[in-house]
Structures are given as structure tokens and as C-alpha cells.
C-alpha positions in Angstrom: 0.0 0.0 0.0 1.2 4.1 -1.0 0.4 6.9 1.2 -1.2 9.1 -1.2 -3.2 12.5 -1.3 -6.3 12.9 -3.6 -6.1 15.3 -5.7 -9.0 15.3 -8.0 -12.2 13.8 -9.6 -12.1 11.4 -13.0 -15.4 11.4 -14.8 -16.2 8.8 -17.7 -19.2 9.2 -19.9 -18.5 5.7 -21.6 -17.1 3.0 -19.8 -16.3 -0.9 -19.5 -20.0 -2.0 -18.3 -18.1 -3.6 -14.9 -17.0 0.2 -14.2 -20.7 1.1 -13.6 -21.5 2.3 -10.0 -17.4 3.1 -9.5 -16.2 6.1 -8.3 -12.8 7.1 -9.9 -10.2 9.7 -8.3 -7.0 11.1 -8.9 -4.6 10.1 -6.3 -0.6 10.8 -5.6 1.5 9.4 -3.9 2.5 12.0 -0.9 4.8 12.3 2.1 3.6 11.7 6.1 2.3 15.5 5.8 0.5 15.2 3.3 2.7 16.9 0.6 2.6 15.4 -3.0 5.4 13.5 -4.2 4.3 11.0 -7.2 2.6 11.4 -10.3 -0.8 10.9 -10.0 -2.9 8.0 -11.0 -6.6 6.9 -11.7 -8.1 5.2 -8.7 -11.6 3.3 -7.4 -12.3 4.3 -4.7 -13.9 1.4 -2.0 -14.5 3.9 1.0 -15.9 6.8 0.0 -12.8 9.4 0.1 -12.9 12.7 -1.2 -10.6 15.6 -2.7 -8.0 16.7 0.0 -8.1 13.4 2.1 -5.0 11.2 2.4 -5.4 7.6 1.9 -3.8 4.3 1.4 -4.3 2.6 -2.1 -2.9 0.0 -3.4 -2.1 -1.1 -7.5 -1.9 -4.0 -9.6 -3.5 -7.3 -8.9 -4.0 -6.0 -5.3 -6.2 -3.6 -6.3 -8.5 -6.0 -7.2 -8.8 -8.1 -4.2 -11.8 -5.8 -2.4 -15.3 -6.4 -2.5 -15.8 -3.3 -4.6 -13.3 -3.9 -7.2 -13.1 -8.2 -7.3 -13.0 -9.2 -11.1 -12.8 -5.2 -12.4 -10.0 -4.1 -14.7 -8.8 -2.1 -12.1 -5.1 -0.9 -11.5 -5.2 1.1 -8.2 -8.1 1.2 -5.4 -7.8 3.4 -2.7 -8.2 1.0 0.5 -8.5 3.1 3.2 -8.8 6.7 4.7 -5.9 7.8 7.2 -6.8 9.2 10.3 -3.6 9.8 11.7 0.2 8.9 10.6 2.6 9.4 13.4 6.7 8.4 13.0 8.9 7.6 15.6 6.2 9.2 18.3 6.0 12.0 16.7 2.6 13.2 14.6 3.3 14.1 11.0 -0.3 14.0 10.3 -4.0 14.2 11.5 -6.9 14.4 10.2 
């Protein structure tokens, strides 16, 4: 899994018919506070994140192994929402 920051919407008129009901987001990978680092990528999202939130996603054929994206052509899912990241006792980042 990537720490990453999302950084925007993806909307597709015409899709795969197995992308119905999915909804896509731009994601980057970013540092503990938050700050981009990565070129973005497209990513489903399985937990209902939104722009500005920093998540956990993961890509390639783990990306397909949640109940929201099992047996989709999908590359990257975002996982999880982060609440907190804190290294060495000391908190980088809260929500």
C-alpha cells in the first residue's frame, strides 16, 4: 500500500460495463504531511474518500482483491482513509 493525497475527480461518460457504480479519483502518492510526491494515477475508490483526504491505495493485482473492485480491470483502489500517521512518536499527520 502508497500513502497518497487525492487530488481530484475522474469522470467517464463511456465505460467498461463492470465500471458502472465506481467512483474514480486522482490520487498521488504523498509524504507523512500530506505533501505530494508522485505522479498521479486513476483510482476506485472502495471507501468513499474525497478531494483533499489522504489515503492508502494499493495497484496491480491487489487492487482488485476488495469487495468493490473483485474481477474489475482495475489498477489502483484506494483502500483506506488515514486518520492519523505518526513516525517515531511524533505526529506528522492528523486528520
Amino acid at each position: 500500500m502508497v500513502l497518497g493525497k487525492i487530488i481530484g475527480t475522474v469522470v467517464a461518460s463511456r465505460k467498461e460495463p463492470t465500471l458502472e457504480g465506481l467512483k474514480l479519483l486522482l490520487v498521488a502518492a504523498c509524504d507523512p504531511e500530506g505533501v505530494v510526491t508522485g505522479t498521479p494515477v486513476v483510482a476506485a475508490d472502495a471507501v468513499g474518500a474525497g478531494v483533499g483526504e489522504i489515503v492508502l491505495y494499493a495497484s496491480g493485482s491487489s487492487a482488485r482483491q476488495t469487495e468493490a473492485t473483485n474481477n474489475r480491470p482495475i489498477d489502483a483502489t484506494i483502500m483506506a482513509i488515514v486518520d492519523a500517521v505518526e513516525l517515531s512518536g511524533e505526529q506528522h499527520y492528523t486528520k
